[in-house]
C-alpha positions as CSV (number, residue, x, y, z in Angstrom):
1,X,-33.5,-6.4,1.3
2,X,-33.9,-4.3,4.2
3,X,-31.4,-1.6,5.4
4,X,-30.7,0.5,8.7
5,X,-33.0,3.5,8.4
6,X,-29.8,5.8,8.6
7,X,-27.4,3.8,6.1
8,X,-29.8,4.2,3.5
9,X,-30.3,8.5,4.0
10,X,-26.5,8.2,4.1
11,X,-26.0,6.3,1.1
12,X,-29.0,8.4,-1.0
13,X,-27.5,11.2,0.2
14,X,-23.9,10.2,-0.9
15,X,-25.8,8.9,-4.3
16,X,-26.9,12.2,-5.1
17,X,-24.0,14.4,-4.4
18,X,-21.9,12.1,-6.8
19,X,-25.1,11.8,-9.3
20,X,-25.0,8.6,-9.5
21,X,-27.9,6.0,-8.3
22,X,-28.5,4.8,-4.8
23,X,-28.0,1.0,-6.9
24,X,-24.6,2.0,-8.5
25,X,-23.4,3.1,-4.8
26,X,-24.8,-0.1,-3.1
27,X,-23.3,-2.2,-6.4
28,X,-19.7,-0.6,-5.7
29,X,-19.7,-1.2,-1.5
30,X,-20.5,-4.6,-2.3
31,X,-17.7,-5.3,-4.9
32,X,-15.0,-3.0,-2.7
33,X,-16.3,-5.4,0.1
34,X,-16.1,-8.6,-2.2
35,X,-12.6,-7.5,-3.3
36,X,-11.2,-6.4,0.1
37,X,-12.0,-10.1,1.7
38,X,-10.3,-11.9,-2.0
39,X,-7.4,-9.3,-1.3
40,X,-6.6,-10.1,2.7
41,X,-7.2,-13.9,1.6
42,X,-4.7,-14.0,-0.6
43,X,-1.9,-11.8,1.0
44,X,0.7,-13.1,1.8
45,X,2.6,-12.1,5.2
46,X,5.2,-9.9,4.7
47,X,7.8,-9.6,8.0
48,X,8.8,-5.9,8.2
49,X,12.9,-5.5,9.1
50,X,13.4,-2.4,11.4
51,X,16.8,-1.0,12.1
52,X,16.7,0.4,15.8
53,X,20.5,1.4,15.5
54,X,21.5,5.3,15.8
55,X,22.3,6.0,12.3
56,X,24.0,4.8,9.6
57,X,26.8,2.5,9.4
58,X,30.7,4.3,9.1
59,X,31.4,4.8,5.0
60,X,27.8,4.9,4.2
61,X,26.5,7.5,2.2
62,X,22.8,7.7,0.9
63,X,23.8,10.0,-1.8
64,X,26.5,7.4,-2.9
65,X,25.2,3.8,-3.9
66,X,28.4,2.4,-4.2
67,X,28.5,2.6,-0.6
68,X,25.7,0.5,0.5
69,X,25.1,-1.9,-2.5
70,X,27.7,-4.4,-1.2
71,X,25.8,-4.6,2.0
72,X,22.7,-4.9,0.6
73,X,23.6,-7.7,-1.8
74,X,25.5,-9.4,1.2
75,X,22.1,-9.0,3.0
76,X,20.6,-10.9,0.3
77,X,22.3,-13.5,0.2
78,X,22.0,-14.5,3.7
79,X,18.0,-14.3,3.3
80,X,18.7,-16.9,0.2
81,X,21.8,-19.3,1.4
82,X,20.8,-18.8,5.5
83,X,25.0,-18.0,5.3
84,X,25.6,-14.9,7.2
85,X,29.0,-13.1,5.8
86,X,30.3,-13.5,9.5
87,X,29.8,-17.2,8.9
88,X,31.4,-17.6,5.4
């Protein structure tokens, strides 16, 4: 194996500041690397709602989860039935 001249100062270097061996640091890149790849092949997409309203809605109050839990569990069930509560 051959490395970059600089990578391997850099990675002795970082081997010795943690005691550990220029091996167990090379070891551990590899499996963060291995691991990294397995992780963003088998991620699934995840869509990101954002509210660009002003605030929150009349009656709401953060503090208070009576307030919001019926909207939340209304929101629910349109992601589920594909029913909005305008609809029903």
């Amino acid at each position: 194996m051959r490395l970059d001249e600089t990578l391997m100062r850099e990675a002795k270097s970082y081997a010795a500041r943690h005691q550990r061996t220029f091996t167990s640091v090379l070891e551990d890149a590899l499996r963060r690397l291995l691991k990294e790849e397995d992780m963003q092949q088998t991620t699934e997409r995840i869509d990101v709602i954002v509210h660009t309203g002003t605030g929150l809605l009349p009656g709401v109050d953060l503090d208070d989860r009576t307030t919001y839990q019926p909207l939340i569990d209304a929101e629910d069930a349109e992601r589920f039935t594909g029913v909005t509560h305008a609809d029903a």
